[in-house]
N, C-alpha and C positions, 0 to 999 in steps of 0.2 A: 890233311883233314881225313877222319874216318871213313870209312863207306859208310850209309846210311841201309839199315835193314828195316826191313817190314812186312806185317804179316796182313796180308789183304783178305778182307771180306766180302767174294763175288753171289752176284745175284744169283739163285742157283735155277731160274727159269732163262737166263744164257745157258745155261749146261755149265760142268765143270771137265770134259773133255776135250782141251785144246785151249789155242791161245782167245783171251777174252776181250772182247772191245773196252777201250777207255769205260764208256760211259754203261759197261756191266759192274764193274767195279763200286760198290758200296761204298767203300771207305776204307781207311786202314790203321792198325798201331803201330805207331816208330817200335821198332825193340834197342833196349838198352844193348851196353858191352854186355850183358850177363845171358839176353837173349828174353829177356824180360817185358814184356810190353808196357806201352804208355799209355794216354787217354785214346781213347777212339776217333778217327779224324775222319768225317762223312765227307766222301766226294761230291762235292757240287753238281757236278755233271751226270752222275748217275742219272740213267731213264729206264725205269722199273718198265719190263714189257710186257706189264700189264695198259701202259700207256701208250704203249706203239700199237698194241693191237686195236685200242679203242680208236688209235687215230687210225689204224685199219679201216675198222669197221664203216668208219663216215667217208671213206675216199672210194675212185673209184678203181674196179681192178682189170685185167685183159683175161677172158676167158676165152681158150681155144674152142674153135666149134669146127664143124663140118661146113659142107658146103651147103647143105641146106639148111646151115642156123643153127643145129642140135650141140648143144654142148658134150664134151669129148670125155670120155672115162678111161681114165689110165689104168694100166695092170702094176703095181708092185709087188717088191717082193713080202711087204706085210698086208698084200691086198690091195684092194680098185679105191681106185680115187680120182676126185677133181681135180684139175691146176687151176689156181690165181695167180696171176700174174701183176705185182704192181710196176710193171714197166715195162715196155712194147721191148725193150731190149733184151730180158729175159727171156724171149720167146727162142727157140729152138728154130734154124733155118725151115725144120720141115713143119713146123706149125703151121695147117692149112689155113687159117684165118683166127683174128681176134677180135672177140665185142667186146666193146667196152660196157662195164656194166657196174653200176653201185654194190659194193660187196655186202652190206643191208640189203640189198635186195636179192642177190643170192643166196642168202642165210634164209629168205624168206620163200623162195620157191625150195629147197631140196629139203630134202628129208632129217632129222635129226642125227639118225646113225652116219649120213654121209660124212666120210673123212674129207677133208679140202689139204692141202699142200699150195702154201701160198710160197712162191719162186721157188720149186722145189731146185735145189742145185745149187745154190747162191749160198753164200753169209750169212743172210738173213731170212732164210729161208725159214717157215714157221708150219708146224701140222698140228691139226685137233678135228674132233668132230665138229658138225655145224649145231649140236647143242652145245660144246663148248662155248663157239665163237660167239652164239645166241646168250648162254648166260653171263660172258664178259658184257655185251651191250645191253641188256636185261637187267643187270647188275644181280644175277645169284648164282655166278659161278663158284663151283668148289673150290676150295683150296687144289692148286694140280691139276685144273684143267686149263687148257690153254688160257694163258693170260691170267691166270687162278692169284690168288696173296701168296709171295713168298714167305715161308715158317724161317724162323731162323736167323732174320735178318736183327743184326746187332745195333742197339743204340746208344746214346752219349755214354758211356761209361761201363758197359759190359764188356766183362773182360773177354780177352779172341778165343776161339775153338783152338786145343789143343791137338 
């Protein structure tokens, strides 16, 4: 039997720098012996992360603080920012403490320019401003802002990017 070839169409809010999870994966066209594609075949599975971050938004996240309760601001190298946390395991040995907190409600105390890094260091690891995260839950994020509509994405019958 042949190999089977195919030319996949990935969500491009995964990134396209490295290996991409199943469920980045749009969809794909068989290509013929010639190299030719077929019809476009949507992955079921696909979960646009615009909808991970919405079920961000409504869950709860671990915010490191200090010992008096103050939540903690990181130095990067593209500037300061917050850590969220969606899971206590995430956390770094030396994290002095985590509150648990509604990440809707952290969107609502901090300021719009703040940057957030939710699991910064992980997989899944996701960064935008807290207007971003604000306009995904608001529903009038930009296009390209965290969790923003991917441009580009192919439907039943458009032929693949060359």
């Amino acid at each position: 039997m042949a190999d089977s070839r195919w030319r996949y169409a990935i969500d491009p809010l995964y990134g396209t720098d490295g290996e991409v999870p199943p469920e980045g994966v749009i969809g794909a066209w068989p290509l013929d012996a010639n190299g030719e594609p077929g019809e476009f075949l949507a992955n079921p599975n696909h979960v646009p992360i615009r909808s991970a971050i919405e079920e961000l938004i409504g869950s709860t996240v671990y915010l490191p603080v200090n010992g008096a309760g103050e939540l903690i601001a990181y130095r990067g190298a593209d500037g300061d920012y917050v850590k969220a946390l969606t899971d206590v395991d995430y956390a770094a040995p030396t994290e002095p403490q985590l509150l648990p907190t509604p990440f809707g409600v952290l969107l609502d105390l901090l300021p719009g320019e703040t940057v957030v890094r939710v699991d910064p260091g992980t997989d899944v690891e996701c960064t935008g401003t807290v207007a971003d995260f604000r306009g995904v839950r608001d529903g009038t994020a930009d296009s390209g802002a965290a969790g923003g509509e991917a441009t580009g994405i192919p439907r039943k019958g458009d032929p693949p990017p060359r």
